[in-house]
Jmol script that loads the backbone (N, CA, C; Angstrom):
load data "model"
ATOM      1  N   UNK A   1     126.288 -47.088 -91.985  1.00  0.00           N
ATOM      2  CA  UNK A   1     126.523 -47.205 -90.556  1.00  0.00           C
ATOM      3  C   UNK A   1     127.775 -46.404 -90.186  1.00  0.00           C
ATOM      4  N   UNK A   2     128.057 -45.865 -88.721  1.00  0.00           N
ATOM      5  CA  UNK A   2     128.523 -45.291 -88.491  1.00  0.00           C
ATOM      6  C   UNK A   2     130.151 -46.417 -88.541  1.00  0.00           C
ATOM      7  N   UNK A   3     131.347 -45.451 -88.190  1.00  0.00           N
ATOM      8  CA  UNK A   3     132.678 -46.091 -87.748  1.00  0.00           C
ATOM      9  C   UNK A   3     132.243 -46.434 -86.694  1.00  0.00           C
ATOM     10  N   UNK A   4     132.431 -47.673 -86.352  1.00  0.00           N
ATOM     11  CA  UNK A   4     133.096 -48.737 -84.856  1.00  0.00           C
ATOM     12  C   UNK A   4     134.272 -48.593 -84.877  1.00  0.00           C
ATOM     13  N   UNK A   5     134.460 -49.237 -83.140  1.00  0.00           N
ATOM     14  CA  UNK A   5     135.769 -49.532 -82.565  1.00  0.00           C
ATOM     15  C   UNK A   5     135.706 -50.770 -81.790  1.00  0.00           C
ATOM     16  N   UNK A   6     136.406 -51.780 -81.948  1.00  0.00           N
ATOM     17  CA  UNK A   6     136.452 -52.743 -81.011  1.00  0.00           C
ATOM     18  C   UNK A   6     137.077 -52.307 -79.818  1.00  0.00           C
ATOM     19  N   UNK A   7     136.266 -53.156 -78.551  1.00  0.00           N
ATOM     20  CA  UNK A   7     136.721 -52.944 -76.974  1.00  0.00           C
ATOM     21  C   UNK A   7     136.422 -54.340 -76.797  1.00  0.00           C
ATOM     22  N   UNK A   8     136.913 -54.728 -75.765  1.00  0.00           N
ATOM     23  CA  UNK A   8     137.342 -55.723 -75.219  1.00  0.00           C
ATOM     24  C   UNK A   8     136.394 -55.441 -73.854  1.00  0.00           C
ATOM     25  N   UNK A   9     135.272 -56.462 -73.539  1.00  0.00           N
ATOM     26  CA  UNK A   9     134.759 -56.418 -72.205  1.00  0.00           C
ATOM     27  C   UNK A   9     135.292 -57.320 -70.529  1.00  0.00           C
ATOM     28  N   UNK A  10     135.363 -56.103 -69.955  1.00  0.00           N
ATOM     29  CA  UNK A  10     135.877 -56.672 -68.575  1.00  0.00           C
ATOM     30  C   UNK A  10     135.186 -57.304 -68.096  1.00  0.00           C
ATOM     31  N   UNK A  11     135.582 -58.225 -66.708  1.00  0.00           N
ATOM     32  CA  UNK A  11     135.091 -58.467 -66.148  1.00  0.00           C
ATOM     33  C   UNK A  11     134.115 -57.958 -65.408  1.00  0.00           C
ATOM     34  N   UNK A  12     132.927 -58.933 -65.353  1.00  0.00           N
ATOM     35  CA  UNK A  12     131.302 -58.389 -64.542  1.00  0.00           C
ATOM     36  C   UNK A  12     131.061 -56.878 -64.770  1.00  0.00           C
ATOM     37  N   UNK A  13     130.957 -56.974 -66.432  1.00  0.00           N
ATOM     38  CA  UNK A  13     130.482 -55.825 -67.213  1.00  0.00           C
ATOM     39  C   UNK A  13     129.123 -56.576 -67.600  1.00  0.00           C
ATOM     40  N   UNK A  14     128.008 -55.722 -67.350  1.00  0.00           N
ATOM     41  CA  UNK A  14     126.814 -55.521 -67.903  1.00  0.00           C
ATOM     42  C   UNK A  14     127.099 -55.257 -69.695  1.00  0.00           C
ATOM     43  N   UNK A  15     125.880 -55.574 -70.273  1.00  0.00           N
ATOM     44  CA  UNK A  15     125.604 -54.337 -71.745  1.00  0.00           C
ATOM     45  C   UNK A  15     125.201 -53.263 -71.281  1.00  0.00           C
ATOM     46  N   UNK A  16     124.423 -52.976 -70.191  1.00  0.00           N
ATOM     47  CA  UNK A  16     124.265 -51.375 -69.508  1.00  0.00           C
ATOM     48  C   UNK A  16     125.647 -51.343 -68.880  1.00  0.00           C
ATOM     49  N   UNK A  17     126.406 -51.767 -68.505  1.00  0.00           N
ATOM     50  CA  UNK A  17     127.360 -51.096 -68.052  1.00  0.00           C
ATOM     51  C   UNK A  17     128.483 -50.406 -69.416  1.00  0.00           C
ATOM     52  N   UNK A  18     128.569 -51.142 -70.192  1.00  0.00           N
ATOM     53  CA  UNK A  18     129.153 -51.089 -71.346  1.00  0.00           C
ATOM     54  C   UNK A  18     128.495 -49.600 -72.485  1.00  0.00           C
ATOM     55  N   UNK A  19     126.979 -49.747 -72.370  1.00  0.00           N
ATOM     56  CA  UNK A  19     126.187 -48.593 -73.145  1.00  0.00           C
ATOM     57  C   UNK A  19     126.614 -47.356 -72.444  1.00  0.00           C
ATOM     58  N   UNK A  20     127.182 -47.241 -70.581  1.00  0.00           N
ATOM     59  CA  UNK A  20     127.478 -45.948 -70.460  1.00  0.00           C
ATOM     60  C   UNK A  20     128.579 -45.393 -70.035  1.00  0.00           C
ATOM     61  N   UNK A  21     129.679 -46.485 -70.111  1.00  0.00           N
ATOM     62  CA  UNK A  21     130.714 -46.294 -70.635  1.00  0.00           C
ATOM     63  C   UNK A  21     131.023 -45.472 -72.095  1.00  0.00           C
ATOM     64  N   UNK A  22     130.939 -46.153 -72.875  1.00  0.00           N
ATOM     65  CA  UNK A  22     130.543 -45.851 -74.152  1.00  0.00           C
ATOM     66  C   UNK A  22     130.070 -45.090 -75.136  1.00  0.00           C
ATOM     67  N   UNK A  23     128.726 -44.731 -74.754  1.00  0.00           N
ATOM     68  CA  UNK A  23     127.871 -44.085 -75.127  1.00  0.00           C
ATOM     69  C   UNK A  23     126.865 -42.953 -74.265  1.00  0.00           C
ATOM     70  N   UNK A  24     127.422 -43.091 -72.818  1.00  0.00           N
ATOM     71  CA  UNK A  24     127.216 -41.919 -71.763  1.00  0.00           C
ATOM     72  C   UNK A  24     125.858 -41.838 -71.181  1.00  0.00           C
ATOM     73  N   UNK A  25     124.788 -43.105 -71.743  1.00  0.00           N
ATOM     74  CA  UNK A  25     123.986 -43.214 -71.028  1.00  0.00           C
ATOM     75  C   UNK A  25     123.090 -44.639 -71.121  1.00  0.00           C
ATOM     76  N   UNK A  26     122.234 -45.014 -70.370  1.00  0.00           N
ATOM     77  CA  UNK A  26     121.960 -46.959 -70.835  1.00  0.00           C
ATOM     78  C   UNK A  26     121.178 -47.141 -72.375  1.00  0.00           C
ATOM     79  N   UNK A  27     120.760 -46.174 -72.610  1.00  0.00           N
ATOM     80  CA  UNK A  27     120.192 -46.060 -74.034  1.00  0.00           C
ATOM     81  C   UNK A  27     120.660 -46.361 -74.933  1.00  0.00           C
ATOM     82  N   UNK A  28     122.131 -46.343 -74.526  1.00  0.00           N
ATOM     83  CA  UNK A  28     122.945 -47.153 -75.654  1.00  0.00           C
ATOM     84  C   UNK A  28     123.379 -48.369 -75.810  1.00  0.00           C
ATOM     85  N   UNK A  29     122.313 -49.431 -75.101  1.00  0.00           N
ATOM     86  CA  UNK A  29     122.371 -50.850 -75.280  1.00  0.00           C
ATOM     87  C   UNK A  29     121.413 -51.253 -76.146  1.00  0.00           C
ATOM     88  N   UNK A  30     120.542 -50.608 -77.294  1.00  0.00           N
ATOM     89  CA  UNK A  30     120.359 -50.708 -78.306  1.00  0.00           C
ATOM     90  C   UNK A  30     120.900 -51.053 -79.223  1.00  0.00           C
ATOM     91  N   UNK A  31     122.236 -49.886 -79.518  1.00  0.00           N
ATOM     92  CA  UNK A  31     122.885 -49.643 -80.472  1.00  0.00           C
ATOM     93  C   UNK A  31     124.205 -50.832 -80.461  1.00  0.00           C
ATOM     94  N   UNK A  32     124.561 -50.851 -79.269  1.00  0.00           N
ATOM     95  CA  UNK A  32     125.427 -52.521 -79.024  1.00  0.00           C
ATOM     96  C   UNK A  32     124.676 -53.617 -79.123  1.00  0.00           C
ATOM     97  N   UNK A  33     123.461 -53.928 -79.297  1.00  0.00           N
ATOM     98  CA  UNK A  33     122.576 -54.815 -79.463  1.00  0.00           C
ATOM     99  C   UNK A  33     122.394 -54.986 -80.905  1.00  0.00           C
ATOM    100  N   UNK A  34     122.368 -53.924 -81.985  1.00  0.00           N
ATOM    101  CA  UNK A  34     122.523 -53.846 -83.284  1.00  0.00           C
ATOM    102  C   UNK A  34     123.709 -54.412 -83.591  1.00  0.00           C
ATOM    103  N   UNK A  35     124.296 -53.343 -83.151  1.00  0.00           N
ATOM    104  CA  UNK A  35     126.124 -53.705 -83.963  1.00  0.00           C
ATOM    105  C   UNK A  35     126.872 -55.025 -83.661  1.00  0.00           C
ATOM    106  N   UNK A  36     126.151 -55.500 -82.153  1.00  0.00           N
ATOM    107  CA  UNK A  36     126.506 -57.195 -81.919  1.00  0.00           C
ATOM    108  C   UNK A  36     125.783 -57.806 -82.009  1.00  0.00           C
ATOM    109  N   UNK A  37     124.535 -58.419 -83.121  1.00  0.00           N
ATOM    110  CA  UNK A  37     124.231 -59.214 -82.665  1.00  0.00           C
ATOM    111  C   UNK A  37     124.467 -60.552 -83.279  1.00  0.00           C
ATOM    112  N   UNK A  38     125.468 -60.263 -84.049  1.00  0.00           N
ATOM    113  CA  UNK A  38     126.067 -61.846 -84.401  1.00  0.00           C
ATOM    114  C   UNK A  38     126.731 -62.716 -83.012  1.00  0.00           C
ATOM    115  N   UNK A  39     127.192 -61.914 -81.928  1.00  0.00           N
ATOM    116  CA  UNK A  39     127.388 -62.023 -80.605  1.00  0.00           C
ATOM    117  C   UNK A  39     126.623 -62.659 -79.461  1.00  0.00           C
ATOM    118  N   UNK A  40     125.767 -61.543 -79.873  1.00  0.00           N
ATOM    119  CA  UNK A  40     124.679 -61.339 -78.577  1.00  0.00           C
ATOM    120  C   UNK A  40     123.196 -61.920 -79.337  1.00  0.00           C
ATOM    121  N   UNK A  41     123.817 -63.538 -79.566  1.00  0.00           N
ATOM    122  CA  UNK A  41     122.453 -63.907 -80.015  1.00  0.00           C
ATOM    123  C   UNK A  41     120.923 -64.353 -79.761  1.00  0.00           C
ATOM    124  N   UNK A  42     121.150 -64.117 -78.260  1.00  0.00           N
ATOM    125  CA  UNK A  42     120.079 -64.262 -77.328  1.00  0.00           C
ATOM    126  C   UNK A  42     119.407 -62.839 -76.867  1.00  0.00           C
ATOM    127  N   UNK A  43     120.071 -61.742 -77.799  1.00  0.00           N
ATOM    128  CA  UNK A  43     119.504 -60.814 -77.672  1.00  0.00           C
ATOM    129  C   UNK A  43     119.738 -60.091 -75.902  1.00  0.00           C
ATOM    130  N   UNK A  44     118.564 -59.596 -75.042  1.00  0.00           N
ATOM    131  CA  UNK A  44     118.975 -59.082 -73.987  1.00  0.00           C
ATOM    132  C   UNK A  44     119.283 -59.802 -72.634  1.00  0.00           C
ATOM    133  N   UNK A  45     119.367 -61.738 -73.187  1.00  0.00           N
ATOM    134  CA  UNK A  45     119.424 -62.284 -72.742  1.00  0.00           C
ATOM    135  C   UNK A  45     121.067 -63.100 -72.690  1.00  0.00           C
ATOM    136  N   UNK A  46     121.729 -62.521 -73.444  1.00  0.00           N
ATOM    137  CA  UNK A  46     122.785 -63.119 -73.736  1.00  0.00           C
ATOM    138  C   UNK A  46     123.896 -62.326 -72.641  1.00  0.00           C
ATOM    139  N   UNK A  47     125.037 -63.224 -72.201  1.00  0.00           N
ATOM    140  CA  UNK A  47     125.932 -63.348 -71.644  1.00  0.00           C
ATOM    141  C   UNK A  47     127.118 -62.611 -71.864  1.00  0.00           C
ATOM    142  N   UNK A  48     127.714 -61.644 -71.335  1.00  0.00           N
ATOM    143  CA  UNK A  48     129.153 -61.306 -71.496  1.00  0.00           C
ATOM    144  C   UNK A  48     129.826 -61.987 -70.890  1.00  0.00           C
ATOM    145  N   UNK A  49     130.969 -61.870 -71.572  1.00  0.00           N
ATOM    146  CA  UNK A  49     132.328 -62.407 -70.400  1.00  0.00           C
ATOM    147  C   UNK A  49     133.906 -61.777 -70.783  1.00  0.00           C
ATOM    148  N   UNK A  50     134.399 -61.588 -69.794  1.00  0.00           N
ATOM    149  CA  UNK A  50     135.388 -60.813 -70.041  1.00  0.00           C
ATOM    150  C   UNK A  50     136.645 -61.586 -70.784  1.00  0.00           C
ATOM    151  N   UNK A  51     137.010 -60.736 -71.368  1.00  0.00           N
ATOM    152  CA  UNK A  51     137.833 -61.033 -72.586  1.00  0.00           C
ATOM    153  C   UNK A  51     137.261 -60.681 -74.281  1.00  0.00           C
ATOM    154  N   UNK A  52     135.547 -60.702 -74.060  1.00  0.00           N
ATOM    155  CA  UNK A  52     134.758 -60.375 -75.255  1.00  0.00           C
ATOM    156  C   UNK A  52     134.821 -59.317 -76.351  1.00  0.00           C
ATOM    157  N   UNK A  53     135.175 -59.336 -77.623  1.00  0.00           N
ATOM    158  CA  UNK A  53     135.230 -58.509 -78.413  1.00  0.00           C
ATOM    159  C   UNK A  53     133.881 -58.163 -78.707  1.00  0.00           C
ATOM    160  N   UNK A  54     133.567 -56.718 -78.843  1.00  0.00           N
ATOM    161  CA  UNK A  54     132.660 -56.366 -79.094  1.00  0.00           C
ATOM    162  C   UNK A  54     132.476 -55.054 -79.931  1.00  0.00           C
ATOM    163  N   UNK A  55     131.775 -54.385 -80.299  1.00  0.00           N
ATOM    164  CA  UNK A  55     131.960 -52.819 -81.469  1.00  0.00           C
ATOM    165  C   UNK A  55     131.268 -52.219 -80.915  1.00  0.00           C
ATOM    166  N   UNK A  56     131.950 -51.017 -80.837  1.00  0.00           N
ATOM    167  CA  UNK A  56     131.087 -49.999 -80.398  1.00  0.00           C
ATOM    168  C   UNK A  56     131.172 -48.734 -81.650  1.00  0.00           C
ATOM    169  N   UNK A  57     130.081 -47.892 -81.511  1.00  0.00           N
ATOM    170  CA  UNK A  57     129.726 -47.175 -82.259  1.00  0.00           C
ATOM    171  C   UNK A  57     130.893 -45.527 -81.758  1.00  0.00           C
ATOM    172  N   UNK A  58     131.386 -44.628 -82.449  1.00  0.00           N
ATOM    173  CA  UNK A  58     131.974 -44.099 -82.524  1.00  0.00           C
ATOM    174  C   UNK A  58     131.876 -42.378 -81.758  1.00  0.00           C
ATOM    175  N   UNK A  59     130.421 -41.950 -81.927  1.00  0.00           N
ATOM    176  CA  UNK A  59     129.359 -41.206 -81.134  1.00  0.00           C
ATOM    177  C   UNK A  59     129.282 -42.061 -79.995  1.00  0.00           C
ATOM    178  N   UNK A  60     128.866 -40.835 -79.142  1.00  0.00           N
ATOM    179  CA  UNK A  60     127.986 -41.021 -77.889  1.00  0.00           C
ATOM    180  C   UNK A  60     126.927 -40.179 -77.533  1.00  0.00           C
ATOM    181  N   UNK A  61     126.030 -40.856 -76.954  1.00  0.00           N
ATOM    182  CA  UNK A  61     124.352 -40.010 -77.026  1.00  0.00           C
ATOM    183  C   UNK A  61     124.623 -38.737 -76.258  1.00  0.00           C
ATOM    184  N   UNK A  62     125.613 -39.376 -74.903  1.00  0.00           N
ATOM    185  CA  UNK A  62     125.745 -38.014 -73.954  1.00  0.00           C
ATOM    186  C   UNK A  62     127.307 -37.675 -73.926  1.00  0.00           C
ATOM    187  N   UNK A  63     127.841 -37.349 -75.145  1.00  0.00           N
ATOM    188  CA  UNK A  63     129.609 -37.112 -75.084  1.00  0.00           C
ATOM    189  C   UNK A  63     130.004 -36.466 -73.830  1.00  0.00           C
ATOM    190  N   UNK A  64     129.360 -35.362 -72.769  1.00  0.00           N
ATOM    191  CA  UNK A  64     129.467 -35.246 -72.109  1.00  0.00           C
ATOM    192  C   UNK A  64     129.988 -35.962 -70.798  1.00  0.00           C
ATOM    193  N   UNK A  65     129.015 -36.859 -70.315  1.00  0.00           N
ATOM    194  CA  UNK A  65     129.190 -38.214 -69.588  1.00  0.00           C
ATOM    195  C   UNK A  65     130.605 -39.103 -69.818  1.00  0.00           C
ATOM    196  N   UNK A  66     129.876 -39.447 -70.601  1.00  0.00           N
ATOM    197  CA  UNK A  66     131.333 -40.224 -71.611  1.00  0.00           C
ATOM    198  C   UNK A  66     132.917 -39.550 -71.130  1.00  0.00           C
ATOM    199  N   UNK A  67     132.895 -38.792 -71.519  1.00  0.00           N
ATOM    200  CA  UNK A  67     134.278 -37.865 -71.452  1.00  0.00           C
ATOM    201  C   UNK A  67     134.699 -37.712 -70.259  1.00  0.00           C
ATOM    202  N   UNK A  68     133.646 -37.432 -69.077  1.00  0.00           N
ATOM    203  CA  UNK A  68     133.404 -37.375 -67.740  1.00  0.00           C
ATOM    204  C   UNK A  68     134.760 -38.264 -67.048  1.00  0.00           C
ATOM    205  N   UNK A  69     133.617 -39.711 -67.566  1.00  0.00           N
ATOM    206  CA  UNK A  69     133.480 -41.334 -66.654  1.00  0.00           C
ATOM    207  C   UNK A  69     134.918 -41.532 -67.515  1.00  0.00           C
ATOM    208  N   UNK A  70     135.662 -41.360 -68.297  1.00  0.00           N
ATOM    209  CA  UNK A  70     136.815 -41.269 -68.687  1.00  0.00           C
ATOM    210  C   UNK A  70     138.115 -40.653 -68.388  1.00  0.00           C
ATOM    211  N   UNK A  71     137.743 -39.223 -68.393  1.00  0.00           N
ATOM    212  CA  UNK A  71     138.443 -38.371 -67.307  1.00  0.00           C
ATOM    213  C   UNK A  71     138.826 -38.961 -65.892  1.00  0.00           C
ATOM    214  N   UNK A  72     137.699 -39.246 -65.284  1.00  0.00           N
ATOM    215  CA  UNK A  72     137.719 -39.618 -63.518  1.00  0.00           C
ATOM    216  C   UNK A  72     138.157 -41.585 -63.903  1.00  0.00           C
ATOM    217  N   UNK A  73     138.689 -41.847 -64.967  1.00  0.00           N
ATOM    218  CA  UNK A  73     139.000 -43.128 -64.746  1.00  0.00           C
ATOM    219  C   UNK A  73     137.695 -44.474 -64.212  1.00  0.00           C
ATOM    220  N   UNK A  74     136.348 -44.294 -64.668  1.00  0.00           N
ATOM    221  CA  UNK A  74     135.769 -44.650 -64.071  1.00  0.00           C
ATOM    222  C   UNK A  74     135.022 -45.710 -65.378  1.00  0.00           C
ATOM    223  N   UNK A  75     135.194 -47.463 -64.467  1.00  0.00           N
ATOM    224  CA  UNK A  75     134.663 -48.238 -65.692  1.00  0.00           C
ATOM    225  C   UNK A  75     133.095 -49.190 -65.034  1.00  0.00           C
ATOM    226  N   UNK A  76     132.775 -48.365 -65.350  1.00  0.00           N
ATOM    227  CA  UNK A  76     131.455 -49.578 -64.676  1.00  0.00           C
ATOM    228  C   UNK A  76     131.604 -50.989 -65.073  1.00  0.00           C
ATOM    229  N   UNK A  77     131.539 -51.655 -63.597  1.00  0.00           N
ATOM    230  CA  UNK A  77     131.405 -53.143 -63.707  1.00  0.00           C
ATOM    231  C   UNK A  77     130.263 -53.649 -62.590  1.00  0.00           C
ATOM    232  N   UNK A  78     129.409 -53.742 -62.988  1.00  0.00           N
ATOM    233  CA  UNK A  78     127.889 -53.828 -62.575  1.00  0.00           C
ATOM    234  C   UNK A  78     127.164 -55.622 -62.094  1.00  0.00           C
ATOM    235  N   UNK A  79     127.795 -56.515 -63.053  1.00  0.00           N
ATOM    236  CA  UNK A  79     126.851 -57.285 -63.354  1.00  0.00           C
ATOM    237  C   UNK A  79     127.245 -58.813 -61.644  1.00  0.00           C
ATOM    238  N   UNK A  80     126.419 -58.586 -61.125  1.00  0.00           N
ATOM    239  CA  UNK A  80     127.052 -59.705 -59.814  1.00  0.00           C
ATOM    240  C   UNK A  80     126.798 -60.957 -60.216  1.00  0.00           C
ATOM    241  N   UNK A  81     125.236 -60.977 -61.652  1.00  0.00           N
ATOM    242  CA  UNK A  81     124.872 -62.401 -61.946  1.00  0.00           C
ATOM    243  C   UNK A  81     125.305 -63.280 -62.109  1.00  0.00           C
ATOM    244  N   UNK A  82     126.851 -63.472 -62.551  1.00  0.00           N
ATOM    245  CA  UNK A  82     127.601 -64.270 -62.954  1.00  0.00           C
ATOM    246  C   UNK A  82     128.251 -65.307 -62.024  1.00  0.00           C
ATOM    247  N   UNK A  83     127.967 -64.872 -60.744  1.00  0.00           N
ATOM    248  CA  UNK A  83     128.462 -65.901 -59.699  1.00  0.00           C
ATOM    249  C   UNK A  83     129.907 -66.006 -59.067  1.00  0.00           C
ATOM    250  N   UNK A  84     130.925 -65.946 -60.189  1.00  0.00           N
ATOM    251  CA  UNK A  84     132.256 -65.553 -60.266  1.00  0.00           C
ATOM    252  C   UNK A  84     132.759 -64.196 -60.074  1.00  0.00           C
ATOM    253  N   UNK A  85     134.008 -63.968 -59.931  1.00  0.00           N
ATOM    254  CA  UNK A  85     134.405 -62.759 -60.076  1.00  0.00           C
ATOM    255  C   UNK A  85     135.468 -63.152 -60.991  1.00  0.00           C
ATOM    256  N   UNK A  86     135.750 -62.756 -62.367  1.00  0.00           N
ATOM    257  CA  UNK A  86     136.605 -62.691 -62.908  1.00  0.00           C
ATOM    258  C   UNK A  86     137.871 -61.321 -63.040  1.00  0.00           C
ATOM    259  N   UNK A  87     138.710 -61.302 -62.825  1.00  0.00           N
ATOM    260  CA  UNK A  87     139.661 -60.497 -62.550  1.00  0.00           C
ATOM    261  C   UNK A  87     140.462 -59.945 -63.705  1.00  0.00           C
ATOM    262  N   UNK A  88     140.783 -58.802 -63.836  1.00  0.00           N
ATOM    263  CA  UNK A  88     140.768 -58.337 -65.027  1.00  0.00           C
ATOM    264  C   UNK A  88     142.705 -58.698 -65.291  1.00  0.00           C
ATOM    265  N   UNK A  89     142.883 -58.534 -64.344  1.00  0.00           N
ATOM    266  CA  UNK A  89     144.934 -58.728 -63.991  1.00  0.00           C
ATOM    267  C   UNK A  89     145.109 -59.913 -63.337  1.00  0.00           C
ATOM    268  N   UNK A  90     146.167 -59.907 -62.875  1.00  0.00           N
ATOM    269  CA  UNK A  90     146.737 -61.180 -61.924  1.00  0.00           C
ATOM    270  C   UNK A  90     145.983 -60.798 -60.442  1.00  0.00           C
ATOM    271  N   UNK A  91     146.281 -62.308 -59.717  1.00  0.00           N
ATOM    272  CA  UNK A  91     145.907 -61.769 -58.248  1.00  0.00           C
ATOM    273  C   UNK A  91     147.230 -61.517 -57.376  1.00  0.00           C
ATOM    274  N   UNK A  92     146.661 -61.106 -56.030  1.00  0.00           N
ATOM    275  CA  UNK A  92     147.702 -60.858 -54.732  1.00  0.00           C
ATOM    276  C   UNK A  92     149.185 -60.724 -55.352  1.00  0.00           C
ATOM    277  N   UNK A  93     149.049 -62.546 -55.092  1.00  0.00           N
ATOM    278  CA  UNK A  93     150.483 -63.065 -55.828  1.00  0.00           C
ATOM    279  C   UNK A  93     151.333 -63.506 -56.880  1.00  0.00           C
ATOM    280  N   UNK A  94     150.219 -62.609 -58.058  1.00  0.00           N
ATOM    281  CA  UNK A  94     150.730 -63.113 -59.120  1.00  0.00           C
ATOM    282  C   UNK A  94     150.901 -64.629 -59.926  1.00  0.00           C
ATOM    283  N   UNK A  95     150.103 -65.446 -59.154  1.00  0.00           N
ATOM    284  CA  UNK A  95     151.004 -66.791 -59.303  1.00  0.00           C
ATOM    285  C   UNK A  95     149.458 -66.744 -60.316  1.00  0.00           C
ATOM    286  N   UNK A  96     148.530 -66.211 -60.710  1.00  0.00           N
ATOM    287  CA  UNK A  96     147.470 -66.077 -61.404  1.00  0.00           C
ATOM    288  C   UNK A  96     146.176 -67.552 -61.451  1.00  0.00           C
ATOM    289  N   UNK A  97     146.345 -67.641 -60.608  1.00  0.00           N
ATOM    290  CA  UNK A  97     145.063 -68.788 -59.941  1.00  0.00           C
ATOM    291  C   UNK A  97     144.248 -68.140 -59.309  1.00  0.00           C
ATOM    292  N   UNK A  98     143.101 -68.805 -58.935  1.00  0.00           N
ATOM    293  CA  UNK A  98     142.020 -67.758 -58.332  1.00  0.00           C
ATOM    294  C   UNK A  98     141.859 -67.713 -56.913  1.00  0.00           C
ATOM    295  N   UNK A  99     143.074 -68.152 -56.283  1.00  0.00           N
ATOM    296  CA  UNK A  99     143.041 -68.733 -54.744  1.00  0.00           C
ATOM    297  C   UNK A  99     142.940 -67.475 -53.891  1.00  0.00           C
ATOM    298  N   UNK A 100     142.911 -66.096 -54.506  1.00  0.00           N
ATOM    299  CA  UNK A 100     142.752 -65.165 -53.814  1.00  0.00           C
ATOM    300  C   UNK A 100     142.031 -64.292 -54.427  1.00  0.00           C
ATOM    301  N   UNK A 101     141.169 -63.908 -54.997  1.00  0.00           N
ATOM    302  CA  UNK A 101     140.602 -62.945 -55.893  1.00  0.00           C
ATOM    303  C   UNK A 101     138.988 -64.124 -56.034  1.00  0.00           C
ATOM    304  N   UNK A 102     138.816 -64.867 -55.881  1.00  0.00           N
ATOM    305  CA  UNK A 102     137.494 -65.730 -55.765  1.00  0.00           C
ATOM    306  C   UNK A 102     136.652 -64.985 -54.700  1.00  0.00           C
ATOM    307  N   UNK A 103     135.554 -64.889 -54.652  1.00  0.00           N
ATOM    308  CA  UNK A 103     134.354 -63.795 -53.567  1.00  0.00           C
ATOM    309  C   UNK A 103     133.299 -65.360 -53.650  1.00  0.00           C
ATOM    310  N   UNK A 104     133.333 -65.307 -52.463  1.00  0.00           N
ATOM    311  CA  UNK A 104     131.581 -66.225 -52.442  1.00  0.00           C
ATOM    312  C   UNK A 104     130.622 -65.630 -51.999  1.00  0.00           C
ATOM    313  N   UNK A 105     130.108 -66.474 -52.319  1.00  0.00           N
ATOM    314  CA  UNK A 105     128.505 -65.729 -52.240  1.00  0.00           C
ATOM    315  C   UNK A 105     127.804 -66.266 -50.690  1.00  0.00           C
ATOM    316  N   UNK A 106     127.376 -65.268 -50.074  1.00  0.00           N
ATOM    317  CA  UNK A 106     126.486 -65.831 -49.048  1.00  0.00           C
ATOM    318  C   UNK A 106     124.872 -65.385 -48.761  1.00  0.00           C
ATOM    319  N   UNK A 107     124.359 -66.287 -48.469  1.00  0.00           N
ATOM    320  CA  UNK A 107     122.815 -65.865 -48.878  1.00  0.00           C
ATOM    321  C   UNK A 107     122.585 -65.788 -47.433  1.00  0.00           C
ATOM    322  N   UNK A 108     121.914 -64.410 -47.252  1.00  0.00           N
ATOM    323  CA  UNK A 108     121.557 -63.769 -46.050  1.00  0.00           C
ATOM    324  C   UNK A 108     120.407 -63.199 -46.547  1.00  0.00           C
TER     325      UNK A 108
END
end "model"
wireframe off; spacefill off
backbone 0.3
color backbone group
């Protein structure tokens, strides 16, 4: 197997958001599906949450991309399913409670 690297997943990160980060295109939620699945034991059903250690593979399918979405500072965070918004820093005021950084949901 190839060298990994552990990353740490953010908040309301997908595994597709993570495969193209990563690996520069969604095709690479395979290969995080391999390398985690002592993790991800529900398979494509299983849950991230931020703070999550996870391995990533060392290649990327589209190094191109990759290098891109890196360059321009750009982290996909995709996933709304979660209900929450978890915050990757402190909020507003620092006082680090969720009294300002919480989003509700409204069904329209």
């Amino acid at each position: 197997m190839e060298k990994t690297n552990e990353i740490t997943v953010r908040g309301q990160q997908s595994i597709e958001d993570l495969a193209l980060q990563y690996y520069g295109t969604p095709e690479g939620v395979l290969q995080l599906m391999i390398d985690n699945r002592d993790q991800l034991t529900k398979g494509f059903d299983s849950r991230l949450h931020a703070g999550m250690k996870l391995r990533v593979r060392d290649t990327a399918t589209n190094q191109e991309l990759k290098d891109a979405m890196s360059r321009l500072l750009i982290v996909p965070a995709t996933d709304k399913n979660t209900g929450i918004f978890v915050p990757d820093g402190p909020d507003f005021n620092e006082d680090y409670n969720e009294d300002f950084d919480s989003i509700e949901e409204t069904n329209e």
